[in-house]
py3Dmol code that shows the C-alpha trace and the ligand (Angstrom):
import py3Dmol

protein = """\
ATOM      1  CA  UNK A   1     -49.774 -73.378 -29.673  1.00  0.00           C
ATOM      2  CA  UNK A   2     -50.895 -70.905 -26.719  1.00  0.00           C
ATOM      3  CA  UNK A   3     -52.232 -67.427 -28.309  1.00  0.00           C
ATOM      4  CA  UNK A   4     -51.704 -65.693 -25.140  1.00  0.00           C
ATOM      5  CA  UNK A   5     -49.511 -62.962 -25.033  1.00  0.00           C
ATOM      6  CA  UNK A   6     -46.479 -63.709 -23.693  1.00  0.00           C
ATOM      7  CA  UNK A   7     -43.530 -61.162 -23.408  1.00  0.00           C
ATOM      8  CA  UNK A   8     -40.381 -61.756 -24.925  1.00  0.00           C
ATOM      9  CA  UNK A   9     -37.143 -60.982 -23.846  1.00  0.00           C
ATOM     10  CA  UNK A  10     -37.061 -57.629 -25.599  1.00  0.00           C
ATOM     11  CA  UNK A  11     -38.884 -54.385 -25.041  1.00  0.00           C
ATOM     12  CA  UNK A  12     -42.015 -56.217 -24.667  1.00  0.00           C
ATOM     13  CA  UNK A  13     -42.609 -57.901 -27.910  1.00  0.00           C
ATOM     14  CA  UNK A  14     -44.912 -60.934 -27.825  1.00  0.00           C
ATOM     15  CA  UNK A  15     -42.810 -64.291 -27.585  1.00  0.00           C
ATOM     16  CA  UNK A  16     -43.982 -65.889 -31.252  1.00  0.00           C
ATOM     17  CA  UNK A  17     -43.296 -69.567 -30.927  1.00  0.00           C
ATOM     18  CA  UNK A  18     -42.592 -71.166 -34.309  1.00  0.00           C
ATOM     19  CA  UNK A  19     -43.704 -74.989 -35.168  1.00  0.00           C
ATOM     20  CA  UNK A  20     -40.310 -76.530 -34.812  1.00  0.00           C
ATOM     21  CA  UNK A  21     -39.161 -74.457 -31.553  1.00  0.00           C
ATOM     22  CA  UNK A  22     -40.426 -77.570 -29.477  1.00  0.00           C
ATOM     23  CA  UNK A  23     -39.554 -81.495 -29.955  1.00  0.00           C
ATOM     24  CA  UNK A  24     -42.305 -83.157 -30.879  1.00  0.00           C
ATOM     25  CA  UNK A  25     -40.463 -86.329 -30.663  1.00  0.00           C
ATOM     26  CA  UNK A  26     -38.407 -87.468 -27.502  1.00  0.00           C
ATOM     27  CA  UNK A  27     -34.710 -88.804 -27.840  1.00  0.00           C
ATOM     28  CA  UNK A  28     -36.028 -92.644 -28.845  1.00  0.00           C
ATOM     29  CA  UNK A  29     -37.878 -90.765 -31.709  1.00  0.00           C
ATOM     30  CA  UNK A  30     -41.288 -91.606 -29.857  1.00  0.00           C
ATOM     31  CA  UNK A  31     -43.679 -88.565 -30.563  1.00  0.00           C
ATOM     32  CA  UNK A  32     -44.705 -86.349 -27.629  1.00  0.00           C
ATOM     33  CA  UNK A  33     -47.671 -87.108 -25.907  1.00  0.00           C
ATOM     34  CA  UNK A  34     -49.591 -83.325 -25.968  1.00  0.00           C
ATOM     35  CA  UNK A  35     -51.829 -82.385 -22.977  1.00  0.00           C
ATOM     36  CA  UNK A  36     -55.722 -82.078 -24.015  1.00  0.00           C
ATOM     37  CA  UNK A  37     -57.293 -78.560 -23.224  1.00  0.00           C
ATOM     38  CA  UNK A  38     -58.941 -80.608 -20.008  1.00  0.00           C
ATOM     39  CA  UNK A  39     -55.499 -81.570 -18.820  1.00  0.00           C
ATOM     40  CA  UNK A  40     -54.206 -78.240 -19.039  1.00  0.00           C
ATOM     41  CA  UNK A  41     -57.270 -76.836 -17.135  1.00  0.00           C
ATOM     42  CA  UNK A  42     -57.273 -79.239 -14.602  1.00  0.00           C
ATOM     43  CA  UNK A  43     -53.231 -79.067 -14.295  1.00  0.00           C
ATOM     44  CA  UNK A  44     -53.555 -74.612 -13.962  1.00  0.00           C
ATOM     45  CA  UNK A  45     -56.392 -74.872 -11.931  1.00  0.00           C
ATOM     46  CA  UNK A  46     -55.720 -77.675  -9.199  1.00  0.00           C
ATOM     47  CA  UNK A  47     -51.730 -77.252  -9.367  1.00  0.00           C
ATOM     48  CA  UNK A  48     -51.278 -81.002  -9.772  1.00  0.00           C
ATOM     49  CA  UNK A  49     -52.524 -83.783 -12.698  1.00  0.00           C
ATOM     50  CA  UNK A  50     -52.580 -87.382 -12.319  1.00  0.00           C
ATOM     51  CA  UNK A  51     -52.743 -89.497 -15.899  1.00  0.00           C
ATOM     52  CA  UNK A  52     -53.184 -93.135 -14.936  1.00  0.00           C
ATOM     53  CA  UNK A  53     -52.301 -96.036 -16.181  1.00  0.00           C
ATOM     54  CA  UNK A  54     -49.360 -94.612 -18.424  1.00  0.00           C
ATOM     55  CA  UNK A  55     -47.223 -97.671 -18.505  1.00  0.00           C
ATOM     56  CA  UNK A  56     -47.393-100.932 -19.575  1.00  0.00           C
ATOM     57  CA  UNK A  57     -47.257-104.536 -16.942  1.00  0.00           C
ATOM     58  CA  UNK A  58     -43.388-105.042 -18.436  1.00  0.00           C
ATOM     59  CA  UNK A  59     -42.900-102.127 -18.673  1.00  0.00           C
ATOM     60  CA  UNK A  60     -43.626-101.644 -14.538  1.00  0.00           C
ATOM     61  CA  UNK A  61     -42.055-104.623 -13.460  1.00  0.00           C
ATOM     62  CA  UNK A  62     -38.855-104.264 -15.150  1.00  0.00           C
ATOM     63  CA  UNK A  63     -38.842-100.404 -13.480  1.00  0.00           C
ATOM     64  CA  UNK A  64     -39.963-101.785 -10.319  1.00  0.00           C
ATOM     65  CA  UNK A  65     -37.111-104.318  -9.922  1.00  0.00           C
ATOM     66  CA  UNK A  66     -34.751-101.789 -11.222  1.00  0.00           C
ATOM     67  CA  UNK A  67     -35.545 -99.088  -8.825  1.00  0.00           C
ATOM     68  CA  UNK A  68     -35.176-101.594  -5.652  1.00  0.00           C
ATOM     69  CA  UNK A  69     -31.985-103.246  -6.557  1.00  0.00           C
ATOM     70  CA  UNK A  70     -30.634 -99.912  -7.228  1.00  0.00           C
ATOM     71  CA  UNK A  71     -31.850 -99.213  -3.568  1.00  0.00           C
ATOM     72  CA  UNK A  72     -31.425-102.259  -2.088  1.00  0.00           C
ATOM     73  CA  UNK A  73     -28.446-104.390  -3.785  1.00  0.00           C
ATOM     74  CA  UNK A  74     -26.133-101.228  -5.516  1.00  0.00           C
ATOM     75  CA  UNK A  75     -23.437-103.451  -6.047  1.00  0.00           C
ATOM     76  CA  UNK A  76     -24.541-105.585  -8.583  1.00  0.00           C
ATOM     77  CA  UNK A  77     -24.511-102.724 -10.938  1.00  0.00           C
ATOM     78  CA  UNK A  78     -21.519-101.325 -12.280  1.00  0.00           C
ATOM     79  CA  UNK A  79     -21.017 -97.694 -10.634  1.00  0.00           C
ATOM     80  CA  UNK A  80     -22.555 -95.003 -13.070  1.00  0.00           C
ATOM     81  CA  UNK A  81     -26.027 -97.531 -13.100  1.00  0.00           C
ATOM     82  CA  UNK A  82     -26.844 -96.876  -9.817  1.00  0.00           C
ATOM     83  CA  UNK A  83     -29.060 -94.119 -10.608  1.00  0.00           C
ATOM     84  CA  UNK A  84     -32.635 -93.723 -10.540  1.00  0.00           C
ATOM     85  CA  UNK A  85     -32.514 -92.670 -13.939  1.00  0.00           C
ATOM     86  CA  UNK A  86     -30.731 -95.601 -15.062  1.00  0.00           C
ATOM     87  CA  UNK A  87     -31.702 -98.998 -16.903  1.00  0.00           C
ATOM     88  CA  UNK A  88     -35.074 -98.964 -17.779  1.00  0.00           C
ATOM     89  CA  UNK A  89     -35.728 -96.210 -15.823  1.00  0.00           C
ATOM     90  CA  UNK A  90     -33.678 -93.636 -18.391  1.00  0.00           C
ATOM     91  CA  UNK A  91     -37.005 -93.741 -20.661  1.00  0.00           C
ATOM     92  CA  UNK A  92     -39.036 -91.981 -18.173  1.00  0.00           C
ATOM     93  CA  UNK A  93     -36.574 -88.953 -17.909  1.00  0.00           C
ATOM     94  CA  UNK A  94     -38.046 -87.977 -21.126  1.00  0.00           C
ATOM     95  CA  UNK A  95     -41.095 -90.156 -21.584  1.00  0.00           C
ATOM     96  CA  UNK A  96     -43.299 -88.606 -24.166  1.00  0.00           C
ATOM     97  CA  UNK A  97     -46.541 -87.714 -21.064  1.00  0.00           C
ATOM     98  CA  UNK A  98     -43.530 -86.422 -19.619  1.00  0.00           C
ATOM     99  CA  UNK A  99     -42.295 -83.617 -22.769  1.00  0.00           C
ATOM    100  CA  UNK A 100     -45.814 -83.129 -23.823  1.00  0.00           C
ATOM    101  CA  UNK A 101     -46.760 -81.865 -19.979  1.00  0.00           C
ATOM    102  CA  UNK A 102     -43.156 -79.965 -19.806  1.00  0.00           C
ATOM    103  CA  UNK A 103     -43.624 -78.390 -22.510  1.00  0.00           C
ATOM    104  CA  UNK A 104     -46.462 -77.085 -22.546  1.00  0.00           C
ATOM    105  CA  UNK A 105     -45.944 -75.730 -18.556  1.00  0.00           C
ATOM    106  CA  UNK A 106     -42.007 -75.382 -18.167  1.00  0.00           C
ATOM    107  CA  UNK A 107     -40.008 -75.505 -21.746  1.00  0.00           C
ATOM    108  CA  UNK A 108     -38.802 -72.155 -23.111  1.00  0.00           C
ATOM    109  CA  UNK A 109     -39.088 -71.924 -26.711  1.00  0.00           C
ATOM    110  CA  UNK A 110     -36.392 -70.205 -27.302  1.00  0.00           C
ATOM    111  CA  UNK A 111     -33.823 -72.606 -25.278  1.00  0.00           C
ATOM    112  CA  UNK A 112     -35.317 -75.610 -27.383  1.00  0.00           C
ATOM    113  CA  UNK A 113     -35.348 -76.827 -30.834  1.00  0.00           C
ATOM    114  CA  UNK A 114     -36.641 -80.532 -32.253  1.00  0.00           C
ATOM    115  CA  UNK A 115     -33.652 -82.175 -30.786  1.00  0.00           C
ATOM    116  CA  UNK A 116     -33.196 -79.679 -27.289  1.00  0.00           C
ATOM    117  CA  UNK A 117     -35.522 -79.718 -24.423  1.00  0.00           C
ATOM    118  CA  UNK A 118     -36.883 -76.366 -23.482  1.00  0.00           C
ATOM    119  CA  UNK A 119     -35.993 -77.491 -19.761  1.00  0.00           C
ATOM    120  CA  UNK A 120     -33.808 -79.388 -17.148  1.00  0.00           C
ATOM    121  CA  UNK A 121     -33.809 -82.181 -15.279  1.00  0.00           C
ATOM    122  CA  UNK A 122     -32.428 -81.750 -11.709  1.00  0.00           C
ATOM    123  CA  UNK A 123     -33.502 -84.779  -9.624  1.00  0.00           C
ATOM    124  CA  UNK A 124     -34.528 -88.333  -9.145  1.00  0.00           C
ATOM    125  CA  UNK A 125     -34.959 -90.314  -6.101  1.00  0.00           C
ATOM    126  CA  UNK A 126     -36.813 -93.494  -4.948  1.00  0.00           C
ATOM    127  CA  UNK A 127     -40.027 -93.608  -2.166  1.00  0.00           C
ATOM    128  CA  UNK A 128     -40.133 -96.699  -0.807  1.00  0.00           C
ATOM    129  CA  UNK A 129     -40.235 -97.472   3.090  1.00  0.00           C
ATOM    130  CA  UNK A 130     -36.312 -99.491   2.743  1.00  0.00           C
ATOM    131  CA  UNK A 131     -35.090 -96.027   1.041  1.00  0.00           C
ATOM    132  CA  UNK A 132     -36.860 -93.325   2.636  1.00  0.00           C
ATOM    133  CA  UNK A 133     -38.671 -94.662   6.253  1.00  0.00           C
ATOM    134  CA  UNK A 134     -38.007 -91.126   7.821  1.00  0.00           C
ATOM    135  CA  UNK A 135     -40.294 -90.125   4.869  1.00  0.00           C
ATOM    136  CA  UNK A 136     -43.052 -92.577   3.641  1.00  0.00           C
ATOM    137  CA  UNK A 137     -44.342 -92.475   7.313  1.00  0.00           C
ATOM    138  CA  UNK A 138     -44.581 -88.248   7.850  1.00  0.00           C
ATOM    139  CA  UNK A 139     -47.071 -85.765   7.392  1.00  0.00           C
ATOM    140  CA  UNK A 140     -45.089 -82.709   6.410  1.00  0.00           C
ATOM    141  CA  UNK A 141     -46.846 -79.923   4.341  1.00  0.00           C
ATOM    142  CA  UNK A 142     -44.412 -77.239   3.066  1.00  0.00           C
ATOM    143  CA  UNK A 143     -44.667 -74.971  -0.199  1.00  0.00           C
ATOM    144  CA  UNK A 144     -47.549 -73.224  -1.487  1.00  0.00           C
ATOM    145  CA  UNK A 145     -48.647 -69.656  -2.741  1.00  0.00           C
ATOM    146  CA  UNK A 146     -45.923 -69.862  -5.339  1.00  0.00           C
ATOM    147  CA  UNK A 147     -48.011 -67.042  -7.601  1.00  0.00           C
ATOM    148  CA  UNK A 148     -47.164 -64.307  -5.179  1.00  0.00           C
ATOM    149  CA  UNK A 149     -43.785 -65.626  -4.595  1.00  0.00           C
ATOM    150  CA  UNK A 150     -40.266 -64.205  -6.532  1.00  0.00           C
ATOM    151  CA  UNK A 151     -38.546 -66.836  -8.407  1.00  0.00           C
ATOM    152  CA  UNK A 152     -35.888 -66.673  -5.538  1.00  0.00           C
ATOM    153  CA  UNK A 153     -35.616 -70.461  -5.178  1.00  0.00           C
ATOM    154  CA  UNK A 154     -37.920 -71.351  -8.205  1.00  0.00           C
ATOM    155  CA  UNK A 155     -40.945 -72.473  -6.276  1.00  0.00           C
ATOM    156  CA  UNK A 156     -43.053 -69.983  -8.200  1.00  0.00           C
ATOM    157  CA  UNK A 157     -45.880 -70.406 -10.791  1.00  0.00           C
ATOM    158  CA  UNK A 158     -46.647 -67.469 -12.905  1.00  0.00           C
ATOM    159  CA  UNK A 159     -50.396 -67.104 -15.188  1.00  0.00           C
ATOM    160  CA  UNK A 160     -51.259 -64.855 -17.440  1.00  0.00           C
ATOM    161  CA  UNK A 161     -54.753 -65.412 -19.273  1.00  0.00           C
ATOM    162  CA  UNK A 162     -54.080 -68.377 -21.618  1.00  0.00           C
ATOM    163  CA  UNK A 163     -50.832 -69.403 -20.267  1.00  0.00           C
ATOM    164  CA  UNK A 164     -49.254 -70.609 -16.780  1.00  0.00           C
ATOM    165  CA  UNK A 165     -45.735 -71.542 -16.052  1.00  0.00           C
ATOM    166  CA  UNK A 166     -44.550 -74.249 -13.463  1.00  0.00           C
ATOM    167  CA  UNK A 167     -41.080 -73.612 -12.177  1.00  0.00           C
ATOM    168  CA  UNK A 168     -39.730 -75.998 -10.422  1.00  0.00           C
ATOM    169  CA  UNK A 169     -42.124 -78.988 -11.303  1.00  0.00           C
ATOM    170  CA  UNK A 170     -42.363 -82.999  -9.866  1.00  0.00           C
ATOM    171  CA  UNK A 171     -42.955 -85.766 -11.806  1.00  0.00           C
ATOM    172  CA  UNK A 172     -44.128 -88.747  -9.675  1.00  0.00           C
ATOM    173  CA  UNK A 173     -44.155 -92.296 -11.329  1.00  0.00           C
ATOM    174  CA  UNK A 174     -45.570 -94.961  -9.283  1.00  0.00           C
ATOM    175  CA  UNK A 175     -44.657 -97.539  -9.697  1.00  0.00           C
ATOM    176  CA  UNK A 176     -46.939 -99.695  -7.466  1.00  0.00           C
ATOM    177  CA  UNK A 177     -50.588 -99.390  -6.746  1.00  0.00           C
ATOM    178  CA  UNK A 178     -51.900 -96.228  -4.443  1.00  0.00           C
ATOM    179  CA  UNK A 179     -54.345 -96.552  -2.759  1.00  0.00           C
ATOM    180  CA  UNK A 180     -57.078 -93.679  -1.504  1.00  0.00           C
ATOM    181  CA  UNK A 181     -55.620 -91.911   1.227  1.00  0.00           C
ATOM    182  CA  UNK A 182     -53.286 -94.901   2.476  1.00  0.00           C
ATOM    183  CA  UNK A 183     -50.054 -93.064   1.314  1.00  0.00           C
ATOM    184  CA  UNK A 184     -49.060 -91.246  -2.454  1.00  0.00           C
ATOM    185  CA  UNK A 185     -49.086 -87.215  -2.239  1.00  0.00           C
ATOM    186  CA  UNK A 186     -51.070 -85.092  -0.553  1.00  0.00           C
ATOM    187  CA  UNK A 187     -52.313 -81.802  -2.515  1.00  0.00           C
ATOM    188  CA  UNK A 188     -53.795 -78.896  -1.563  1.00  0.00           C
ATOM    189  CA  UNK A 189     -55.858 -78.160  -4.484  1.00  0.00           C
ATOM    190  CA  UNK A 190     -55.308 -74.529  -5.672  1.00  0.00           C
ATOM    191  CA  UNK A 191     -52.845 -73.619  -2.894  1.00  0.00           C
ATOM    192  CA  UNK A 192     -50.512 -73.057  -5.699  1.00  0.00           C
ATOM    193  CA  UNK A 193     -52.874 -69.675  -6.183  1.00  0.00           C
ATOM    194  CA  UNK A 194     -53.165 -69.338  -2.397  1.00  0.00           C
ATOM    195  CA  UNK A 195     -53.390 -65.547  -2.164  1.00  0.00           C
ATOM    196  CA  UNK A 196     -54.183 -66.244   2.298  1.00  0.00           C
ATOM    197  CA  UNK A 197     -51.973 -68.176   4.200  1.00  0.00           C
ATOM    198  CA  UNK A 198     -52.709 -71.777   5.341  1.00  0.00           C
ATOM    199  CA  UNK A 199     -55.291 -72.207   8.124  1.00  0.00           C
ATOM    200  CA  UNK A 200     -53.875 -74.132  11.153  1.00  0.00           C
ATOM    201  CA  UNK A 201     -55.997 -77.005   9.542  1.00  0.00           C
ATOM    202  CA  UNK A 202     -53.386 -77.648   6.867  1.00  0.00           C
ATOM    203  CA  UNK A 203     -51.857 -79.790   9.743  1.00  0.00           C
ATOM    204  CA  UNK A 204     -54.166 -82.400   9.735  1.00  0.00           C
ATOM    205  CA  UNK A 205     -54.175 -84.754   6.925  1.00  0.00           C
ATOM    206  CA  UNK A 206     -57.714 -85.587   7.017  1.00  0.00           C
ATOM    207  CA  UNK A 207     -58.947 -81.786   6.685  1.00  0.00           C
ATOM    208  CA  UNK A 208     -61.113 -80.467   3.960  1.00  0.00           C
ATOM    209  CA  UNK A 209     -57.907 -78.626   2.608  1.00  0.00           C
ATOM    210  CA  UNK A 210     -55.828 -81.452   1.038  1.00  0.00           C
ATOM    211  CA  UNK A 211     -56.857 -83.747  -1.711  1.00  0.00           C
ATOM    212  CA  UNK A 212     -54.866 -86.785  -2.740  1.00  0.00           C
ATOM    213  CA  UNK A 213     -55.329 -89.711  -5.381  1.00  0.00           C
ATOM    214  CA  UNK A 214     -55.615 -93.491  -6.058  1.00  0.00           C
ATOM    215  CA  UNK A 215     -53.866 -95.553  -9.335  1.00  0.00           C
ATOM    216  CA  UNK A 216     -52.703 -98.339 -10.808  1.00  0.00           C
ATOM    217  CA  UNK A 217     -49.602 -98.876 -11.123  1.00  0.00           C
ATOM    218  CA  UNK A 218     -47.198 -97.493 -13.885  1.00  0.00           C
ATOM    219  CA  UNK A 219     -49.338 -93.874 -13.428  1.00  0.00           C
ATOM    220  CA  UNK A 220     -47.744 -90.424 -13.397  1.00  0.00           C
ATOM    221  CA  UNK A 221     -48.670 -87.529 -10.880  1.00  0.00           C
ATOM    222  CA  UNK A 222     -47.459 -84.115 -12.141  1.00  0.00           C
ATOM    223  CA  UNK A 223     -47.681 -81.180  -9.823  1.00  0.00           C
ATOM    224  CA  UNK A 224     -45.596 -77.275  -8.849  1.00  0.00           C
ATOM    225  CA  UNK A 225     -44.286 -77.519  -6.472  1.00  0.00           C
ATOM    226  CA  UNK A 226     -45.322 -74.208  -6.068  1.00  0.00           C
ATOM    227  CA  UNK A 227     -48.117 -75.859  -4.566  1.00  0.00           C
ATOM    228  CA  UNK A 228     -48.766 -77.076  -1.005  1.00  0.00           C
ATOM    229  CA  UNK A 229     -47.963 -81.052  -0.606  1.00  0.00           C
ATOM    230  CA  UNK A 230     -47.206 -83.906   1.816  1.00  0.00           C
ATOM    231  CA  UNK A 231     -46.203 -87.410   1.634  1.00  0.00           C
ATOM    232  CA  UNK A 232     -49.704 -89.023   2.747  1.00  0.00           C
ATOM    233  CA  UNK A 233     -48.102 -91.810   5.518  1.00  0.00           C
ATOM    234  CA  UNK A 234     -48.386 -94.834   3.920  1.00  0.00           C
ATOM    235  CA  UNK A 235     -51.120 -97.532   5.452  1.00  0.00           C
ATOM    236  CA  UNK A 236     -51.788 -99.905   2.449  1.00  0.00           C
ATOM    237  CA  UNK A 237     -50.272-103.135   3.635  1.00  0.00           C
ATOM    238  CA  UNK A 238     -51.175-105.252   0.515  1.00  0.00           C
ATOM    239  CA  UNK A 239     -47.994-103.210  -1.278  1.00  0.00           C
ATOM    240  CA  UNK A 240     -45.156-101.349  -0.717  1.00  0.00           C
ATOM    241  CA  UNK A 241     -44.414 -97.712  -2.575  1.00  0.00           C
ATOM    242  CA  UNK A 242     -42.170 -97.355  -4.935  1.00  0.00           C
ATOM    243  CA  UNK A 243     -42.076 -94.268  -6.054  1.00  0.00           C
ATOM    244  CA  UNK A 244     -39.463 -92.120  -8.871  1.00  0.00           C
ATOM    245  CA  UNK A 245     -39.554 -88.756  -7.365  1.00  0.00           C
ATOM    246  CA  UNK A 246     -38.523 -86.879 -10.790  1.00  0.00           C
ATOM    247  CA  UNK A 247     -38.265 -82.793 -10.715  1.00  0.00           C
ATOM    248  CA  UNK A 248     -37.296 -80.303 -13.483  1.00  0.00           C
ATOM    249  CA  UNK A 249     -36.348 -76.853 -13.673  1.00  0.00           C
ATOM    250  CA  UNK A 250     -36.618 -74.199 -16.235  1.00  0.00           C
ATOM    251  CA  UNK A 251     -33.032 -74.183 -18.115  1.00  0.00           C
ATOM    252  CA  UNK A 252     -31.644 -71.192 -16.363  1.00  0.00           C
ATOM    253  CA  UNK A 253     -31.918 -71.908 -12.973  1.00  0.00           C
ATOM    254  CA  UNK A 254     -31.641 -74.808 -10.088  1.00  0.00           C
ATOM    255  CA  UNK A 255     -32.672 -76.136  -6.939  1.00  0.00           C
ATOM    256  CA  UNK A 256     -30.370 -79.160  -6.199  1.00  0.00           C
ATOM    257  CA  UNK A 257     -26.886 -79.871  -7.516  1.00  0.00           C
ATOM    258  CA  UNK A 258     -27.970 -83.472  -7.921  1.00  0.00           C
ATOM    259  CA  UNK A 259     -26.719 -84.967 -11.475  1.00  0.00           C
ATOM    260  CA  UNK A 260     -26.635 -88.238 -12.905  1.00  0.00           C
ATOM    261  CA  UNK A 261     -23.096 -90.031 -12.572  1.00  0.00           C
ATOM    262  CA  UNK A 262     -21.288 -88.385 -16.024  1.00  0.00           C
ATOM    263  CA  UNK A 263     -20.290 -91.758 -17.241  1.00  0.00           C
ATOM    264  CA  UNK A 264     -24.367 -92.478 -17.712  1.00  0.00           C
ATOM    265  CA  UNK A 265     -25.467 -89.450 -19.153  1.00  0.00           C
ATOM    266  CA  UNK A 266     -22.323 -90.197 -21.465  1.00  0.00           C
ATOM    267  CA  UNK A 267     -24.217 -93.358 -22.794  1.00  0.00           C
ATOM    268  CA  UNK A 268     -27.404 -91.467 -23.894  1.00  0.00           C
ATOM    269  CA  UNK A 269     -28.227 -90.486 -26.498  1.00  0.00           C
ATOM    270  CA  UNK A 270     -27.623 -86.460 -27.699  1.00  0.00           C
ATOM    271  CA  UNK A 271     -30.926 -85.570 -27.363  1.00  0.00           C
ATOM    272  CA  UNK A 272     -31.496 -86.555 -23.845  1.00  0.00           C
ATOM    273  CA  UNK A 273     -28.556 -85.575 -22.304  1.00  0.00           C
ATOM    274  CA  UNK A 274     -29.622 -81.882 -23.026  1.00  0.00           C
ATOM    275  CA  UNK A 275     -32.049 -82.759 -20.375  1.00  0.00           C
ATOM    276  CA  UNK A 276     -28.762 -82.967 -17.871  1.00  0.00           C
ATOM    277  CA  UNK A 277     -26.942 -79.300 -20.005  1.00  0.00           C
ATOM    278  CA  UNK A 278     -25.431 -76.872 -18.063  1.00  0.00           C
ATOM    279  CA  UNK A 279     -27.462 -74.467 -15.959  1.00  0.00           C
ATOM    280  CA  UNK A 280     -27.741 -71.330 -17.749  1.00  0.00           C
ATOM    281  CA  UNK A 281     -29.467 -69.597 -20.728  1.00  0.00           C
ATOM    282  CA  UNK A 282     -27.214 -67.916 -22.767  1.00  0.00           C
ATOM    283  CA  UNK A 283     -25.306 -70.016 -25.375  1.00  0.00           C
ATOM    284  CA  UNK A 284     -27.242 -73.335 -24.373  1.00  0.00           C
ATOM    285  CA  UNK A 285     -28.759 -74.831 -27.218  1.00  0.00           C
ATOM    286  CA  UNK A 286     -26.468 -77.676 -29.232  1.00  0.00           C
ATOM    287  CA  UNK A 287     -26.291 -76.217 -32.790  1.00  0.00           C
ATOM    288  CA  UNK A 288     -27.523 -72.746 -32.056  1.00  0.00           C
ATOM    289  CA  UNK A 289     -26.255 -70.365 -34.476  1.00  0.00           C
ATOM    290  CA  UNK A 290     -25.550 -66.449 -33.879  1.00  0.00           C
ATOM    291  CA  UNK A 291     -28.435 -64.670 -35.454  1.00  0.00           C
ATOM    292  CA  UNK A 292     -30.919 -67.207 -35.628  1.00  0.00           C
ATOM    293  CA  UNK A 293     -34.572 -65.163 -35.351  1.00  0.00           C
ATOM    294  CA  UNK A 294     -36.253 -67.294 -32.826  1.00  0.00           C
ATOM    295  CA  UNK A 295     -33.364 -67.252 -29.916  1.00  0.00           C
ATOM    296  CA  UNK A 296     -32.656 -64.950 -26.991  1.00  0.00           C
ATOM    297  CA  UNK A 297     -30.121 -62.289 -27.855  1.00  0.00           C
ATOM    298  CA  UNK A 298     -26.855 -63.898 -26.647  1.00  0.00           C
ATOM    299  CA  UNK A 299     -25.290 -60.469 -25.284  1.00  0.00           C
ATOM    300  CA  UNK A 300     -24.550 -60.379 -21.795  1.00  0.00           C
ATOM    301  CA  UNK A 301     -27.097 -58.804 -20.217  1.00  0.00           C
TER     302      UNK A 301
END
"""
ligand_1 = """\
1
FE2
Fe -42.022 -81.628 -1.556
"""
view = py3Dmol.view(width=600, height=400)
view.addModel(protein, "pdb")
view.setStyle({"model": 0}, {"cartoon": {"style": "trace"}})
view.addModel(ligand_1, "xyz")
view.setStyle({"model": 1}, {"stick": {}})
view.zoomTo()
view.show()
């Protein structure tokens, strides 16, 4: 658990977070996957993290084949499955890389407990050239500089020595191969911290200012998107992208009004639909109880 000092809610007290404020196992009772002090660095430092290699071969093709006929053949599922975050693809909503990165750089303690994530889950879309051609074949940087921006539209990263926070943060599983430079994400490295604004070479893909990555499939790419970014236009003609776009939010606020279809989120279990809770903080942990010593102080304020 961090050390830093991290104000509370109240007069400036330091936020103490207690061992059982955070799952540490995700709704299948799998236990969370914590970061390693490198991750974290890397993570804070770069505003992105790619952990390859996450999933396993059945794992990937029964996602894969999922995702497309979701995309491409809708209706051969019954209504509330055709979600990206249906069918095999509901495990990845909450996929134990997934809660052990989350909560380290979005969850807050006090809006969690072992069966309530600290966070919210407010998107998930597919990258592939059938869904998204207007998309997989752009250059478009946006975002960036999110430590000097106000939490307006919760694009913002905050650090204090010892701990960052991530607001709005995406969660990128591909699902087939990427290779270097021939399409993914393009970063730029630290822009997340930019304190100048972009040079004019931010519009060319191939300057010194972005960065981008190569995996296997079933990998996960985690980065703010606080931080400056770009589809890279996809040239690998050995495979196609396909891509779960996944983003979260910290539990009191929202960027999209995007939710799974209700009937879905009906069928999972408890734990995991708190991922999909109302957006708010006050009054939004199952079970809380009035007066319990590690929770916000429920009084309007
Ligand atoms: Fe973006």
């Amino acid at each position: 658990m961090s050390e830093a000092y991290v104000v509370d809610k109240n007069l400036g007290v330091k936020m103490e977070v207690g061992a059982g404020d955070l799952p540490r196992v995700n709704a299948d009772g799998d236990p969370v996957v914590e970061l390693t002090q490198e991750q974290k660095y890397l993570f804070d430092a770069r505003g992105w993290l790619l952990v390859p290699g996450v999933l396993g071969d059945d794992e990937i093709a029964a996602m894969r084949d999922f995702a497309l006929r979701v995309q491409n053949d809708p209706e051969s599922l019954p209504e509330h499955e055709r979600s990206q975050v249906a069918g095999p693809l509901e495990k990845l909503t909450d996929h134990p890389v997934v809660v052990g990165f989350l909560n380290e750089f979005l969850a807050f303690p006090h809006l969690s407990s072992p069966t309530c994530y600290g966070f919210r889950m407010e998107g998930s879309n597919l990258r592939n050239p059938a869904a998204t051609p207007e998309r997989e074949g752009q250059f478009g940087p946006h975002n960036g500089s999110g430590l000097f921006r106000f939490a307006y539209d919760s694009h913002h990263y905050q650090s204090i020595p010892g701990k960052s926070f991530s607001g709005l943060t995406r969660v990128v599983w591909e699902l087939a191969p990427v290779k270097y430079h021939q399409g993914g994400t393009l970063l730029a490295t630290g822009s997340h911290k930019a304190a100048y604004t972009a040079p004019e070479s931010i519009q060319d893909p191939h300057s010194a200012v972005w960065d981008t990555y190569e995996c296997p499939a079933g990998s996960v790419l985690f980065f703010t998107e606080a931080l400056a970014h770009s589809t890279c236009p996809w040239t690998n003609v050995e495979n196609e992208r396909v891509g779960i776009f996944n983003l979260y939010n910290s539990v009191g606020s929202r960027w999209s009004a995007w939710n799974p279809p209700e009937k879905l989120i009906d069928q999972m279990p408890p734990m995991r639909q708190t991922l999909f809770r109302g957006t708010h903080c006050a009054n939004n942990v199952p079970g809380f109880h009035y007066g319990g010593q590690n929770h916000v102080d429920r009084q309007p304020t």
